[in-house]
C-alpha beads as a LAMMPS data file, in Angstrom:
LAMMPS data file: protein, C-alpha beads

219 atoms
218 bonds

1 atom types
1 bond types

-500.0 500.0 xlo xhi
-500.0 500.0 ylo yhi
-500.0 500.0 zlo zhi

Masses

1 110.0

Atoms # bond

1 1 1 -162.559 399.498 -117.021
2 1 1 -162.697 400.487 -120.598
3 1 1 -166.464 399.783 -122.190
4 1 1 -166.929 398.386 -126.291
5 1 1 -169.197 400.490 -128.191
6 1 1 -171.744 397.470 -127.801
7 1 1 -171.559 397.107 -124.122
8 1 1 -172.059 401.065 -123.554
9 1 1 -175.216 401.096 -126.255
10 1 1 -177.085 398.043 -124.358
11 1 1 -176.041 399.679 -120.567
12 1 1 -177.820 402.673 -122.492
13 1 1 -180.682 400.379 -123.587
14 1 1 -181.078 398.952 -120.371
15 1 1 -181.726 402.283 -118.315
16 1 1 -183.908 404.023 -120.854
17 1 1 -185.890 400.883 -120.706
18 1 1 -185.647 401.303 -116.568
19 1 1 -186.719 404.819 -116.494
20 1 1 -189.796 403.915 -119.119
21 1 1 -190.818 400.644 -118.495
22 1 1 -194.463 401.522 -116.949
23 1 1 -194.697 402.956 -120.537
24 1 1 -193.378 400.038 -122.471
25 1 1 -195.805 397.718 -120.399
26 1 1 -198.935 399.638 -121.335
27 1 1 -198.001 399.992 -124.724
28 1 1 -196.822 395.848 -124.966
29 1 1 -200.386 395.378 -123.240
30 1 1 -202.466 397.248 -125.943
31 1 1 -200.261 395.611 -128.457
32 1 1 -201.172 391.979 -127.082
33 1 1 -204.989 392.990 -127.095
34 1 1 -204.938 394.220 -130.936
35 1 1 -203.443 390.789 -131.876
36 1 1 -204.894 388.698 -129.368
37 1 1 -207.511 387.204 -131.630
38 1 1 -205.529 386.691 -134.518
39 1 1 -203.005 384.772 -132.455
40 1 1 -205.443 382.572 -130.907
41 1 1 -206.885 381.538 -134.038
42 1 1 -203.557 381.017 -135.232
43 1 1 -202.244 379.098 -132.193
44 1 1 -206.250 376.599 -133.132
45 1 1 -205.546 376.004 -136.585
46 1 1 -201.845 374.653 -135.740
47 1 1 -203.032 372.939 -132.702
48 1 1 -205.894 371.100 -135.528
49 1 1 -203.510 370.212 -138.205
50 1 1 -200.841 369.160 -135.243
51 1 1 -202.965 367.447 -132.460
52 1 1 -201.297 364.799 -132.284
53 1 1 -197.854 366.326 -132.221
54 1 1 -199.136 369.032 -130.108
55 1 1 -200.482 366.488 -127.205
56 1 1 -197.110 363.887 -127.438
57 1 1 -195.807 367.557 -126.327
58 1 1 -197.828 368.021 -123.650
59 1 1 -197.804 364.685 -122.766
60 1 1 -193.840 364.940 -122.319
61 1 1 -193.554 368.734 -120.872
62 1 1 -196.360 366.955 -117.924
63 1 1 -194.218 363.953 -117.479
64 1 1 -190.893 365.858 -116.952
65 1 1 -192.817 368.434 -114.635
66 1 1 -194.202 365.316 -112.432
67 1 1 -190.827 363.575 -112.471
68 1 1 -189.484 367.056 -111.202
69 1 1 -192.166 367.618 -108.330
70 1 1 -194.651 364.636 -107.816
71 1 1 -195.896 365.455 -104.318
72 1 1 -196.495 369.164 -105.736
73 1 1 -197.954 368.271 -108.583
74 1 1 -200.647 365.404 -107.115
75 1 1 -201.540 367.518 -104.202
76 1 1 -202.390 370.059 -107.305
77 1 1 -204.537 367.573 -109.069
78 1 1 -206.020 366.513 -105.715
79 1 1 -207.057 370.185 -105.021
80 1 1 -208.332 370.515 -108.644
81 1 1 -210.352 367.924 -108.626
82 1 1 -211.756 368.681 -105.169
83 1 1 -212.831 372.174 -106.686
84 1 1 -213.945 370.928 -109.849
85 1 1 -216.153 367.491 -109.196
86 1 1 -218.780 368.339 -112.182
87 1 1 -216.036 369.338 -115.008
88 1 1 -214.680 365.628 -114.257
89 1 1 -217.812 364.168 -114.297
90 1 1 -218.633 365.991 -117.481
91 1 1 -215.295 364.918 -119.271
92 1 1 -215.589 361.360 -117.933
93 1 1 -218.971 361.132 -119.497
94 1 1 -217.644 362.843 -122.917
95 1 1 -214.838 360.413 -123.081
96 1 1 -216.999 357.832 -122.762
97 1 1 -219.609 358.489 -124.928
98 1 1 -216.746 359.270 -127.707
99 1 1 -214.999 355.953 -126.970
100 1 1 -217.291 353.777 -125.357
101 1 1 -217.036 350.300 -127.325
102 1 1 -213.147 350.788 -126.822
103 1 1 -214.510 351.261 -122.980
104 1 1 -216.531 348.591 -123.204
105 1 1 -213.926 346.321 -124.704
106 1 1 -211.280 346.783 -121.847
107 1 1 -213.677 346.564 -119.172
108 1 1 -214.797 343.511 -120.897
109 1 1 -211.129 342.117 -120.996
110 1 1 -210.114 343.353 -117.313
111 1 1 -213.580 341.459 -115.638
112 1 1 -212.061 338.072 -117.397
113 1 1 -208.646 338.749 -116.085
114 1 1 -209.252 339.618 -112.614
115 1 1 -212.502 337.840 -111.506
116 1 1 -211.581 337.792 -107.985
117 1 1 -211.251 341.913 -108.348
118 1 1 -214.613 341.717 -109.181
119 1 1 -216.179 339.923 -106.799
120 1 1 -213.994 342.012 -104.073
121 1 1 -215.579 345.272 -105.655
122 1 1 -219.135 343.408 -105.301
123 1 1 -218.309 342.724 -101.525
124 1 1 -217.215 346.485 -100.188
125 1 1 -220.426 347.580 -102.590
126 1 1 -222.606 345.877 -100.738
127 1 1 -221.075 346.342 -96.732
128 1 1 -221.134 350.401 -98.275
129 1 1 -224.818 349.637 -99.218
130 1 1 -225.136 348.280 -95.681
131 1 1 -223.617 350.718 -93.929
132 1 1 -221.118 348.390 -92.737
133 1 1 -219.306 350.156 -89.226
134 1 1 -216.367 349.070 -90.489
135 1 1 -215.316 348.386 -94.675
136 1 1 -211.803 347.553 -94.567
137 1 1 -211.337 343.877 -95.532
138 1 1 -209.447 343.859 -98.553
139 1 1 -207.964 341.272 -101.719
140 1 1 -204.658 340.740 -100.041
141 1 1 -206.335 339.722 -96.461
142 1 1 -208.967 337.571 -98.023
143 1 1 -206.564 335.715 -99.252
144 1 1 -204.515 335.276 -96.260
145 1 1 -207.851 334.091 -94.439
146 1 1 -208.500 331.444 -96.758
147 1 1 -204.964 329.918 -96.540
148 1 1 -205.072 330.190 -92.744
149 1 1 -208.301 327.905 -93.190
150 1 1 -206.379 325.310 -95.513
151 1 1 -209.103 326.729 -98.433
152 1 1 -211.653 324.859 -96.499
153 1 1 -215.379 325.825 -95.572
154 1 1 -215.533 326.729 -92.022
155 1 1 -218.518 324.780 -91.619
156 1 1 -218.405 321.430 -93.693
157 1 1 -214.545 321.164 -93.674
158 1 1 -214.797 320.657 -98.079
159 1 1 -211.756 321.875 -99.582
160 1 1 -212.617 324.195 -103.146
161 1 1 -210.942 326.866 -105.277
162 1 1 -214.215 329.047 -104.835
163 1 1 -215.487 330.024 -101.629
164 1 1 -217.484 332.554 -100.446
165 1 1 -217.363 335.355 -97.292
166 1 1 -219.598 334.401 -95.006
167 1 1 -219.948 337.556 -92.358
168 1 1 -220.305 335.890 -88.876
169 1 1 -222.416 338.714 -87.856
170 1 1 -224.137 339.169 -90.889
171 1 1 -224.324 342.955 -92.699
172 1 1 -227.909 343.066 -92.323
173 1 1 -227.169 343.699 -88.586
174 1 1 -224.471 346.145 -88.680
175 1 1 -221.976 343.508 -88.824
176 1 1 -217.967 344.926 -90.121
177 1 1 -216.979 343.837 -93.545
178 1 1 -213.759 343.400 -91.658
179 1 1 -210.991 340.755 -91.073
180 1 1 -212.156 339.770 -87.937
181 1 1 -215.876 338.818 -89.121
182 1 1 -214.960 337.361 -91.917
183 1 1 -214.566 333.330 -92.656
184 1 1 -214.492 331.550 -95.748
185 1 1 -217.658 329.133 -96.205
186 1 1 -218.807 327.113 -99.619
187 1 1 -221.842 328.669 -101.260
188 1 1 -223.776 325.943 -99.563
189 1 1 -223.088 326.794 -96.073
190 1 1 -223.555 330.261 -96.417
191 1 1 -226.848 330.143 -98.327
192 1 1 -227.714 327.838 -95.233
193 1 1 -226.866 330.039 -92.742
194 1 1 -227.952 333.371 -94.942
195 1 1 -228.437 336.073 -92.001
196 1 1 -228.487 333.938 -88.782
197 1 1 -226.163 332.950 -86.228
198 1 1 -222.786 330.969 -87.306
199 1 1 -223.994 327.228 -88.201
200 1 1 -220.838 326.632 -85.392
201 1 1 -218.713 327.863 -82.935
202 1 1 -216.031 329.695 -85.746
203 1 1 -212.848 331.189 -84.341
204 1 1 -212.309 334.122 -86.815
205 1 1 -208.761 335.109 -87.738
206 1 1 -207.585 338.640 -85.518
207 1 1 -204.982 339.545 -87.464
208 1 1 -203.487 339.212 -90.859
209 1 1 -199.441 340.602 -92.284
210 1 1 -201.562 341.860 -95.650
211 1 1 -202.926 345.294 -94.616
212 1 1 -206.581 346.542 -94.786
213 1 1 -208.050 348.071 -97.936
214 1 1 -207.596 351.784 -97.639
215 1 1 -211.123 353.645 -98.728
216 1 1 -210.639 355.566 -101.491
217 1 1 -211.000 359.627 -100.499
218 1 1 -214.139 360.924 -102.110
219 1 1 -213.457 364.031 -104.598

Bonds

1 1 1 2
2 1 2 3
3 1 3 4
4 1 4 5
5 1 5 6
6 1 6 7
7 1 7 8
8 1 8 9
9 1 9 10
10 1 10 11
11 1 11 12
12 1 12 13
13 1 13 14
14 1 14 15
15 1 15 16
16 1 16 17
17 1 17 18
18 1 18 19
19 1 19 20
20 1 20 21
21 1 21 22
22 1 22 23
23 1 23 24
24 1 24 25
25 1 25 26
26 1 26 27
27 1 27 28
28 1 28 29
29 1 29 30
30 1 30 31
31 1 31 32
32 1 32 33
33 1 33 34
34 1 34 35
35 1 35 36
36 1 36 37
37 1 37 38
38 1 38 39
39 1 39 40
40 1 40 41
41 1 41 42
42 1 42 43
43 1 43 44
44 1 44 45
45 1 45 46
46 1 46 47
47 1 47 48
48 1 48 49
49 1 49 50
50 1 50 51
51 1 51 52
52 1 52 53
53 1 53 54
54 1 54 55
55 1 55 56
56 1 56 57
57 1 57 58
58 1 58 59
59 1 59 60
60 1 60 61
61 1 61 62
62 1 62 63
63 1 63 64
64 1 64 65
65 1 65 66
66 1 66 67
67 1 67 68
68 1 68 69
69 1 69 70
70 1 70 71
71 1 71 72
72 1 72 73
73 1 73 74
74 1 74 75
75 1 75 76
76 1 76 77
77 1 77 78
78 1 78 79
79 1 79 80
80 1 80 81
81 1 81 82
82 1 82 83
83 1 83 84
84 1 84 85
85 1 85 86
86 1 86 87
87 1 87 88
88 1 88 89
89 1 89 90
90 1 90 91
91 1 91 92
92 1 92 93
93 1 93 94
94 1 94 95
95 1 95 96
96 1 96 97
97 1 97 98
98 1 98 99
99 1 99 100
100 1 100 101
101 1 101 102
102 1 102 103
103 1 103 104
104 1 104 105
105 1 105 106
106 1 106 107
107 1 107 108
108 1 108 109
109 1 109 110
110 1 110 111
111 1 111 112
112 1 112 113
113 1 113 114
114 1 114 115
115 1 115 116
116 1 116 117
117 1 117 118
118 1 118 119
119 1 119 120
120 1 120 121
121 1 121 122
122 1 122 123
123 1 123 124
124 1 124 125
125 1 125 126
126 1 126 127
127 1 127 128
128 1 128 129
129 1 129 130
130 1 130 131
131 1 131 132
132 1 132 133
133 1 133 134
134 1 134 135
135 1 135 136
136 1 136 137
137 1 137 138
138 1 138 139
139 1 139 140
140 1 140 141
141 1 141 142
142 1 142 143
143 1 143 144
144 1 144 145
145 1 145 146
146 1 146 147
147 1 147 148
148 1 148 149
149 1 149 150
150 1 150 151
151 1 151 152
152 1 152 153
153 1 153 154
154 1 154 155
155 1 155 156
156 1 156 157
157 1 157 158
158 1 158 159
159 1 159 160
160 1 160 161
161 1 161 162
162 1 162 163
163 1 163 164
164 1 164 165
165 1 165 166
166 1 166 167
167 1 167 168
168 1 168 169
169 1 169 170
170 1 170 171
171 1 171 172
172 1 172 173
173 1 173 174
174 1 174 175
175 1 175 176
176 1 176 177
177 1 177 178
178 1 178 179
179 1 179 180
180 1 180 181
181 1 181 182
182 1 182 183
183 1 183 184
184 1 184 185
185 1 185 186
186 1 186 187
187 1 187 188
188 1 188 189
189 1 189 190
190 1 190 191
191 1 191 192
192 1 192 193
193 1 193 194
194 1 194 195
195 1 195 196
196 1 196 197
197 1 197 198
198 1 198 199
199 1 199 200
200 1 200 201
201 1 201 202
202 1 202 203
203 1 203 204
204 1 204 205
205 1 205 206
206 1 206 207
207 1 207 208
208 1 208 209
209 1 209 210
210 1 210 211
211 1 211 212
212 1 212 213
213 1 213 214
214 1 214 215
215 1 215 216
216 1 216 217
217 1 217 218
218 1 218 219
């Protein structure tokens, strides 16, 4: 097979680069170093006149690598964060402090849209606070208990949009914050019966289709 004058020059390029390339690495390493801080500050000021640009990037080179590998990538992030529990706490608080009446807006606007998220949150705060054997009970199954009740107070039968979880064996003595000790009972009722027994005989629901809130895996 006959070789062009171009093809026989780049074999020849290709195995004097082969028999020197230790040599050619040291020398591309020593080059790197001598420019190394003139690059950087190069690569800063563009990244300052070009943040924006620079992060919509970023923000597209992450978003085709997570559409490529998710699993990977989240069990990365997952392992990061695991490592790394003060630099996120640091950056959280930065962010804040840089943004916080736009924080303090949404949280603001999310509180008036999803009340009943709210008072859930309030709920598994305080069984945690308890040390509740079991903390489980979640949005989904609350609301499956109070439609299996007709939205009624266990205890006075009254019918209302509001009612409150009334823990047949009450927190205070190591009772679950689960589906199966949990009723739905107007504010009056429960206040009445605060921490003692069940004001009557109550047969809680066993089971629900929603499933149980999953705890969230600390970092």
């Amino acid at each position: 097979m006959a070789y062009t004058s171009r093809e026989k020059h780049l074999a020849a390029k290709a195995a004097w680069y082969q028999a020197h390339r230790e040599e050619e690495l040291a020398k591309g390493k020593v080059r790197y170093r001598a420019k190394r801080e003139t690059r950087l500050a190069t690569q800063a000021a563009y990244r300052a006149a070009n943040l924006e640009k620079v992060r919509a990037t970023a923000r597209r080179s992450a978003r085709k690598r997570y559409a490529k590998e998710p699993e990977i990538i989240r069990q990365r992030q997952h392992e990061w964060a695991q490592a790394h529990p003060e630099k996120i706490r640091q950056s959280n608080q930065q962010y804040y402090q840089a943004n916080k009446a736009k924080e303090s807006q949404r949280k603001r606007n999310y509180i008036k849209a999803h009340p009943e998220k709210l008072q859930m949150y309030g709920h598994t705060r305080r069984a945690r606070k308890h040390q509740a054997p079991i903390n489980d009970l979640s949005a989904a199954q609350w609301d499956e208990i109070k439609a299996a009740y007709g939205y009624r107070c266990v205890y006075c039968g009254r019918k209302m949009k509001r009612l409150t979880q009334d823990h047949l064996t009450p927190l205070s003595k190591q009772g679950s914050h689960t589906v199966v000790n949990v009723v739905p009972a107007c504010a009056s009722c429960n206040s009445k019966k605060h921490a003692r027994a069940p004001l009557k005989p109550v047969q809680p629901l066993m089971f629900t289709l929603a499933p149980p809130r999953q705890p969230k895996k600390n970092l």
